[in-house]
C-alpha positions as CSV (number, residue, x, y, z in Angstrom):
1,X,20.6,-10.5,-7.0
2,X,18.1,-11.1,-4.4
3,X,14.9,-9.3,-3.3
4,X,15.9,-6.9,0.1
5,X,13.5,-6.1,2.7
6,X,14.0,-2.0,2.4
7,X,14.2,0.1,5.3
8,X,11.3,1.5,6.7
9,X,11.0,5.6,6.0
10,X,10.2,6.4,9.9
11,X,11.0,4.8,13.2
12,X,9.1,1.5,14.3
13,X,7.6,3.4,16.8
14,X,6.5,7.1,14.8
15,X,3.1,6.2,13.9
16,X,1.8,6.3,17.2
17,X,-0.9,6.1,18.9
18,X,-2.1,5.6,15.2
19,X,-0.2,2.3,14.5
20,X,1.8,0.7,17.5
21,X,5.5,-0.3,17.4
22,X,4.4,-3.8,18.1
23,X,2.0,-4.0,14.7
24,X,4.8,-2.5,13.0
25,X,7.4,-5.5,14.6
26,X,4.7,-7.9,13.4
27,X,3.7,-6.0,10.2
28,X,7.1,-5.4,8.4
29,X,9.3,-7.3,10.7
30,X,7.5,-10.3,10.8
31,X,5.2,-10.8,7.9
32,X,6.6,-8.4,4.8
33,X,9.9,-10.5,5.7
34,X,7.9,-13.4,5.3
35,X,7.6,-12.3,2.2
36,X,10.5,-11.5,1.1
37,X,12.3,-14.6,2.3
38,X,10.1,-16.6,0.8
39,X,9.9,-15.0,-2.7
40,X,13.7,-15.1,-2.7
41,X,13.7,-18.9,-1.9
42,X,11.1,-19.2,-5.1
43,X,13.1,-17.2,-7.5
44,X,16.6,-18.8,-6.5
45,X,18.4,-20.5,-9.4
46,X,15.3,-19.5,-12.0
47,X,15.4,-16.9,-14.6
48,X,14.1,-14.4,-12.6
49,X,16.7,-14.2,-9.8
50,X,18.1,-11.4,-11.5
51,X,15.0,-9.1,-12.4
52,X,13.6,-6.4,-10.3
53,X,10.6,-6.6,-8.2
54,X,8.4,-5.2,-10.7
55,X,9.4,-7.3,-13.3
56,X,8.4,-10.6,-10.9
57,X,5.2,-9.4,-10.6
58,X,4.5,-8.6,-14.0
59,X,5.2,-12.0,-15.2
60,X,4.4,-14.3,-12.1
61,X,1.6,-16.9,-11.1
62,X,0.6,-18.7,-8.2
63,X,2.6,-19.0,-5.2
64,X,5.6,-16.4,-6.6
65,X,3.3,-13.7,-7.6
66,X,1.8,-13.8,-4.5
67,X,4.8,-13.4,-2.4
68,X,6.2,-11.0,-5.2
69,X,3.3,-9.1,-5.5
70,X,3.2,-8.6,-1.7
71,X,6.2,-7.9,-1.4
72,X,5.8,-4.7,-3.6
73,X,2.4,-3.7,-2.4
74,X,4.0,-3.5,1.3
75,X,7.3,-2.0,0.3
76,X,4.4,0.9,-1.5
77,X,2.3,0.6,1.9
78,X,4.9,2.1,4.4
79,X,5.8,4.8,1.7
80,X,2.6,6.1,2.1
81,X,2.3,6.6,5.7
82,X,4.5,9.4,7.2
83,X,4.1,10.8,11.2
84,X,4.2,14.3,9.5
85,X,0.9,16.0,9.6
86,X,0.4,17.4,6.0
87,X,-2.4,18.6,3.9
88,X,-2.2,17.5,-0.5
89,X,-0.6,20.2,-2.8
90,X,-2.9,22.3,-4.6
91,X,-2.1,20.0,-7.8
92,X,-3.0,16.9,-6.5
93,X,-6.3,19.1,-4.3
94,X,-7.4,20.0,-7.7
95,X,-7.1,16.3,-9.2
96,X,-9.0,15.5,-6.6
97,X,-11.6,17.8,-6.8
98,X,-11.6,17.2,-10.2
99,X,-12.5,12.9,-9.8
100,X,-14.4,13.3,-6.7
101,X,-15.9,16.6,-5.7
102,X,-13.7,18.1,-3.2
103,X,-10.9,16.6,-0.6
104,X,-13.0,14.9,1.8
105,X,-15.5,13.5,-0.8
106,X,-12.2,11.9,-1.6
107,X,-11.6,11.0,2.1
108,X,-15.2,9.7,2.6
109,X,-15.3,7.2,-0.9
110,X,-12.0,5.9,-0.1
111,X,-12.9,5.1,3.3
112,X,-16.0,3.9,2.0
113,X,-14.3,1.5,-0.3
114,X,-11.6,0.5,2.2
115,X,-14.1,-0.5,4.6
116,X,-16.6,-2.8,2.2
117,X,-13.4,-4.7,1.2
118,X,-14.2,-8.3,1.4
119,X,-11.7,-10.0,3.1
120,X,-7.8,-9.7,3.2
121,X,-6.5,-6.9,0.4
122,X,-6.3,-3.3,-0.1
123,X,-7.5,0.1,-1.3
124,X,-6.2,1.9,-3.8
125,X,-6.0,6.0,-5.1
126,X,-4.6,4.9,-8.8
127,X,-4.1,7.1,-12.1
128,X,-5.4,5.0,-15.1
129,X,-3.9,5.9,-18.2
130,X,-5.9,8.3,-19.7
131,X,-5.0,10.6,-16.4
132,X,-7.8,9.9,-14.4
133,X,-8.0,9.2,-10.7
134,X,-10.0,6.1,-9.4
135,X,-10.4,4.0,-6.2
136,X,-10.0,0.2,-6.6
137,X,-9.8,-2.4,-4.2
138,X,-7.5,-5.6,-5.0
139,X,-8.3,-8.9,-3.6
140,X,-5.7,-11.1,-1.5
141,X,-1.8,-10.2,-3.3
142,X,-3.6,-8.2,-6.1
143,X,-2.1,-4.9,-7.4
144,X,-2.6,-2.2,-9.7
145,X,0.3,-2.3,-11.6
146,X,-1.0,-5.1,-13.2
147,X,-3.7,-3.6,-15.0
148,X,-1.8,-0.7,-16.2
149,X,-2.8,1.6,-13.4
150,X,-0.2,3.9,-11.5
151,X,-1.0,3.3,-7.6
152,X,-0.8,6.7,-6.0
153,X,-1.7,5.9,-2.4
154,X,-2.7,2.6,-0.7
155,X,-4.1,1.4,2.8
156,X,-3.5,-2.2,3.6
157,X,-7.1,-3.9,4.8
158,X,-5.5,-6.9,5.7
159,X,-6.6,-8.0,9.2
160,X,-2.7,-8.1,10.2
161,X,-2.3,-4.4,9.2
162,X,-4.4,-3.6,12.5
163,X,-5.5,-6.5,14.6
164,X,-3.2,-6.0,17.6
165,X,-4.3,-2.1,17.5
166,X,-7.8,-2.4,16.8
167,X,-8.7,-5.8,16.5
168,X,-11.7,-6.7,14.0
169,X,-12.8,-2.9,14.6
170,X,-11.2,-2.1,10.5
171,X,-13.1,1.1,10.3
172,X,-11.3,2.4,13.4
173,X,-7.9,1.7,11.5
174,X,-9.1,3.6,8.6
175,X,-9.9,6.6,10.8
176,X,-6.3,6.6,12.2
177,X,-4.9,5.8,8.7
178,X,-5.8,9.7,7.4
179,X,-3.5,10.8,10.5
180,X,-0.9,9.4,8.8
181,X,-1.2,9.7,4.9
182,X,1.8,10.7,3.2
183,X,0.8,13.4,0.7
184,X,4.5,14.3,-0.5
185,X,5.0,10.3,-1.9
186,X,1.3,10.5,-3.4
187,X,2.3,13.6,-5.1
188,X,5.8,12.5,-6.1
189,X,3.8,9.1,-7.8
190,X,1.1,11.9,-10.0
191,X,4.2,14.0,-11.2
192,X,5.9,10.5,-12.3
């Protein structure tokens, strides 16, 4: 069983103006497939060529985790971006409001977070496991689902997420990035 690049849940060219078909060619056509190419060479003939992606991750160092790991937190990324506008449900609006004060306090400390990120990595809405809501960043290939944390929504802050839109400008990205949040899949991920 090898790893598969899965399709993308729009068009290449949906997301804009926010995100451009070319970043998206580069993005998932060029570097997730990286990825995934190269995580399947790794696994080939080992013990894990026949576990999940999850599983990979889970019980992975070095090199392999890395691609594994980025593997999954890309295949999570485009989930979470749709072209259609939406607003959160009043469950997850009241989980929210609950954690952070309101919606757009919610908005603001992500943002916040996403933009002091050191470096290449990502920001995180996660649901630890006594129910509530936090906003983590992960480093490099580092992901939630390592520390027992359910990842509800992400935004990749990796320069190659936005470079040939926005260049080094990451806080414009982030702007554009609320244009395009997928509520539905963060509320599917709180009601698993």
């Amino acid at each position: 069983m090898s790893i598969e690049l899965p399709a993308l849940p729009f068009e290449k060219n949906a997301l804009e103006p926010h995100i451009s078909t070319e970043t998206i060619e580069y993005h998932y056509g060029k570097h997730h497939q990286a990825y995934v190419t190269k995580l399947n060479a790794a696994i080939e003939g080992t013990d894990l060529a026949n576990k999940d992606l999850e599983y990979i991750v889970k019980n992975s160092k070095g090199g392999l985790f890395n691609n594994a790991a980025q593997v999954w937190n890309h295949n999570f990324y485009w989930q979470c971006l749709t072209p259609e506008q939406k607003v959160p449900n009043s469950i997850l609006s009241s989980k929210l409001q609950e954690s952070f004060g309101s919606v757009d306090a919610f908005k603001d400390a992500f943002t916040e977070s996403a933009l002091g990120n050191f470096g290449s990595g990502w920001t995180w809405l996660v649901q630890n496991a006594d129910k509530s809501l936090a906003i983590v960043n992960t480093d490099d290939a580092q992901t939630p689902i390592t520390q027992d944390q359910t990842p509800l929504l992400t935004c990749d802050v990796w320069e190659h997420a936005y470079y040939v839109d926005y260049r080094n400008a990451r806080p414009e990205y982030v702007k554009h990035f609320w244009a395009l949040v997928n509520w539905n899949f963060v509320e599917s991920q709180l009601a698993a």
